[in-house]
N, C-alpha and C positions, 0 to 999 in steps of 0.2 A: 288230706295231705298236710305234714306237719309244715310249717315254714319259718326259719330263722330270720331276722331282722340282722344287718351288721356289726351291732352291738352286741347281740346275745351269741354271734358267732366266734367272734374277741372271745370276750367272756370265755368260753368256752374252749378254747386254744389259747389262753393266757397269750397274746398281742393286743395288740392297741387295736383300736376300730378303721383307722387309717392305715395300717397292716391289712384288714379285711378288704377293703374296698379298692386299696393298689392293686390285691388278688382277683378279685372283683371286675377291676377294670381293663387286668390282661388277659383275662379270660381261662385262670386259671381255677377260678371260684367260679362256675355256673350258676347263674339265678337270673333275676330279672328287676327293672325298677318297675314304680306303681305311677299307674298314669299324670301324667302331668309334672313328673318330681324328677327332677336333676339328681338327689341327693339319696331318695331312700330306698335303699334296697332290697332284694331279698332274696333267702336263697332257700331252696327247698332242699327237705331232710335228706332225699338222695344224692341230691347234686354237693350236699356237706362229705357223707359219706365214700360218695365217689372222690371226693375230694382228699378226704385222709388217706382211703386206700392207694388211690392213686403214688402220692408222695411218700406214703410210708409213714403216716405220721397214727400213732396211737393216739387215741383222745388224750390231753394234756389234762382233765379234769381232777385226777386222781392221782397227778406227778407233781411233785415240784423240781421247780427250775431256775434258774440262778444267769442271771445275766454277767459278762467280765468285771465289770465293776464290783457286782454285788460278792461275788465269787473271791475278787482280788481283796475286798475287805474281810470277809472273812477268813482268809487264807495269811492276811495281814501282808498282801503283794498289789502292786500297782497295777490297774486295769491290761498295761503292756505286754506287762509281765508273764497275766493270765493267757493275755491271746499269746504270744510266745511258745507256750508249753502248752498249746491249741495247736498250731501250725507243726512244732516239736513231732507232737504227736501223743504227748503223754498224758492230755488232758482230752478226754473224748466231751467233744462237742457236734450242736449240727446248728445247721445257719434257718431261720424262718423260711417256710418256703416266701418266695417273691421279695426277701428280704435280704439285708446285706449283714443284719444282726445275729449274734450268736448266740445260743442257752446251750446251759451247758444241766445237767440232770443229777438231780442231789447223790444219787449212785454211782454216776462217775466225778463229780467233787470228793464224796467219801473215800474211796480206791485212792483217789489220787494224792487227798491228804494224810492218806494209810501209809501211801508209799513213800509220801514226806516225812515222813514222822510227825507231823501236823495231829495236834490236839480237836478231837472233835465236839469238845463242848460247847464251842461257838455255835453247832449244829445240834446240840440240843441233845447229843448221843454221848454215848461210853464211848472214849476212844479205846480204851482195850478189849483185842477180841479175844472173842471164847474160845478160838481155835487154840488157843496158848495156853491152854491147860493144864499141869504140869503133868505129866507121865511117869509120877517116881514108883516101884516097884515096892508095894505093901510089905513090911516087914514081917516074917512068921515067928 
C-alpha cells in the first residue's frame, strides 16, 4: 500500500503542507497519524485519490497555476483587480479545496489575456494566434 506523508501531498497538489493538514484535519483528506505523533501524517494512495475525484480536482502535477498576485503581475493589474474579474466572471478561477485561496490555471490566464489584448510574452508564449491566418485568395 502506497502512502503519502503531507509534504509529498502539497507537493503534489502545488499547496502548502499547512493546506494538507487543515484538509487533513476536517476530514476532508482521509489518512491517519503514526503512533505517538501529534504532527505527522499520512495518507494512503486511495484515500488521495478519493480525494481528487471526489472534489474534482485533476492532479495539479502537470498544470501550472498562477495565484492573484502572481497573475495580477503578470497581467501588470493589482491583486484586487485580478479577483475583480474572478468574481466578474471573466477570469476562470477555483478556490483550493478547504481553502479560502484562489489559482487561477495558465489556460484560463491565457484566454483571458487573449481577450485583453494582453501580450503573452510575459508567459513565455506567442501572443499571436495561428487562427489568424490570412485567407487572401491565390492569384491565377
Amino acid at each position: 500500500m502506497k502512502v503519502y506523508t503531507s509534504g509529498q501531498v502539497a507537493e503534489i497538489l502545488k499547496v502548502s503542507r499547512k493546506t494538507v493538514c487543515q484538509l487533513f484535519d476536517s476530514g476532508k483528506l482521509k489518512g491517519f497519524r503514526l503512533a505517538g505523533s501529534r504532527k505527522d501524517r499520512r495518507i494512503p494512495a486511495e484515500n488521495y485519490t478519493s480525494f481528487i475525484r471526489k472534489y474534482g480536482i485533476s492532479s495539479f502535477v502537470d498544470h501550472v497555476f498562477y495565484s492573484p498576485a502572481k497573475a495580477g503581475k503578470l497581467c501588470n493589474l493589482s491583486r484586487k483587480a485580478i479577483i475583480r474579474r474572478i468574481a466578474s466572471g471573466k477570469l476562470k478561477a477555483f478556490h483550493i479545496p478547504g481553502s479560502r485561496y484562489w489559482r487561477i490555471a495558465q489556460k484560463h490566464l491565457i484566454i483571458f489575456m487573449k481577450e485583453e489584448g494582453m501580450s503573452l510574452d510575459v508567459l513565455g508564449l506567442k501572443s499571436n494566434d495561428s487562427e489568424k491566418e490570412s485567407e487572401e485568395p491565390a492569384n491565377s
